[in-house]
RODO-2510 file (C-alpha; in nm, 4 decimals, decimal comma):
residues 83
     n   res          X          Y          Z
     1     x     3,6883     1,3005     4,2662
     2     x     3,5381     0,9431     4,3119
     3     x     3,4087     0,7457     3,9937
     4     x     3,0772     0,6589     4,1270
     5     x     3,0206     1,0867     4,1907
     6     x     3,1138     1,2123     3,8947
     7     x     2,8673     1,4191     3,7017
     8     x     2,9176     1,3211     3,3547
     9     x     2,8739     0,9300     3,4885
    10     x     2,7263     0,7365     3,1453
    11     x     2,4860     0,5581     3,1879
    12     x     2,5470     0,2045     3,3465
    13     x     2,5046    -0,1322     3,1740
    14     x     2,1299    -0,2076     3,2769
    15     x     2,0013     0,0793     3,1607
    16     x     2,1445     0,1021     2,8299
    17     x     2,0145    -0,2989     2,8241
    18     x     1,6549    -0,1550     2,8959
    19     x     1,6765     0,1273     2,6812
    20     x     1,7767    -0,0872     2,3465
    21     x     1,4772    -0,3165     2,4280
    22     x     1,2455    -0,0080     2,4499
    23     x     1,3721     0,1152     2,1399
    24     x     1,3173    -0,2458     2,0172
    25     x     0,9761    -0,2808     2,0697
    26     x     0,8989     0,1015     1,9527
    27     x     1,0659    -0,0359     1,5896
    28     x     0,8495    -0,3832     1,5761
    29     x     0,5661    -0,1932     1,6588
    30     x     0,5996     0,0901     1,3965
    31     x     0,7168    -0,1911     1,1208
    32     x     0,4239    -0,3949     1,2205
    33     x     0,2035    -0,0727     1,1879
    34     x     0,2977    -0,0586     0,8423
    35     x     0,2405    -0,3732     0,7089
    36     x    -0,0793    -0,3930     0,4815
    37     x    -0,3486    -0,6729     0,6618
    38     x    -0,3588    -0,9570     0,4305
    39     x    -0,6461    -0,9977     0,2031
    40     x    -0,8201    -1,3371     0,1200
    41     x    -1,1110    -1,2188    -0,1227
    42     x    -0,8052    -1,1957    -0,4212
    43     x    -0,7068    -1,5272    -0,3992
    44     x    -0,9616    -1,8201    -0,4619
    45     x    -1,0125    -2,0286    -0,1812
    46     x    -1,0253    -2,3759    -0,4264
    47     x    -0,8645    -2,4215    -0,7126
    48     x    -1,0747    -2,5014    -1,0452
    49     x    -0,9730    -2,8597    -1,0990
    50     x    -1,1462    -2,8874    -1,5069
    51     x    -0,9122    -3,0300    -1,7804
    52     x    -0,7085    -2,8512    -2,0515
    53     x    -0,8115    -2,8907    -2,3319
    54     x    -0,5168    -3,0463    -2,5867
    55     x    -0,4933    -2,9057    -2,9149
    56     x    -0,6148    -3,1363    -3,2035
    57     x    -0,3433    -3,2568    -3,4378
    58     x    -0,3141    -3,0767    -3,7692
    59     x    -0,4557    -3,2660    -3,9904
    60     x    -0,3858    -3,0699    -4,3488
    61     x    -0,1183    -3,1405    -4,5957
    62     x     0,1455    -2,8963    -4,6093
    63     x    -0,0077    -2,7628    -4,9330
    64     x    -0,3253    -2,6714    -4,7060
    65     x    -0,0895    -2,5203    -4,4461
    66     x     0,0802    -2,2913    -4,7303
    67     x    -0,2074    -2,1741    -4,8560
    68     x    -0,4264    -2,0988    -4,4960
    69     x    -0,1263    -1,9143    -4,2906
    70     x     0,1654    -1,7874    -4,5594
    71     x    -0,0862    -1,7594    -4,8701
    72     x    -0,3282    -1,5372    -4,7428
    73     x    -0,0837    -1,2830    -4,5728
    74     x     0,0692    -1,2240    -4,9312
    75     x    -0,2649    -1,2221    -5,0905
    76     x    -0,3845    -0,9408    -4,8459
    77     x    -0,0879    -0,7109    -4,8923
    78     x    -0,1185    -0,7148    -5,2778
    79     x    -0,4938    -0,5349    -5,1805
    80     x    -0,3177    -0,2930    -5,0102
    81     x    -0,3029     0,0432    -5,1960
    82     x     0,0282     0,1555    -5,2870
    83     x     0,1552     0,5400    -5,0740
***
């Protein structure tokens, strides 16, 4: 039996060529079907340009500093009932 006649033949070089390209485009289109569209109204479309502000320099003496942040926090737990 001849090579060219032979039922089980696969399929020749063109077609599987034209096949993969079909199967290409099938795949961009369904991974192009599931991208979300891209929205604009989340991000601004200028950026505010305004200043920081800078924190001030602290100006108290380490006394003051003892007795507004560490101080109090002691001070407040003593006023706290015991369980």
């Amino acid at each position: 039996m001849a090579i060219d006649v032979h039922p089980r033949r696969g399929r020749s070089p063109e077609e599987i060529i034209k096949e993969q390209k079909a199967q290409a485009e099938k795949n961009k289109a369904r991974a192009n079907a599931r991208k979300p569209e891209p929205t604009t109204d989340l991000v601004p479309a200028k950026t505010d340009t305004t200043a920081v502000a800078t924190l001030a320099p602290d100006t108290r003496t380490p006394a003051q500093r003892y007795l507004d942040e560490i101080a109090v926090r002691r001070n407040a737990d003593r006023l706290d009932p015991l369980p």
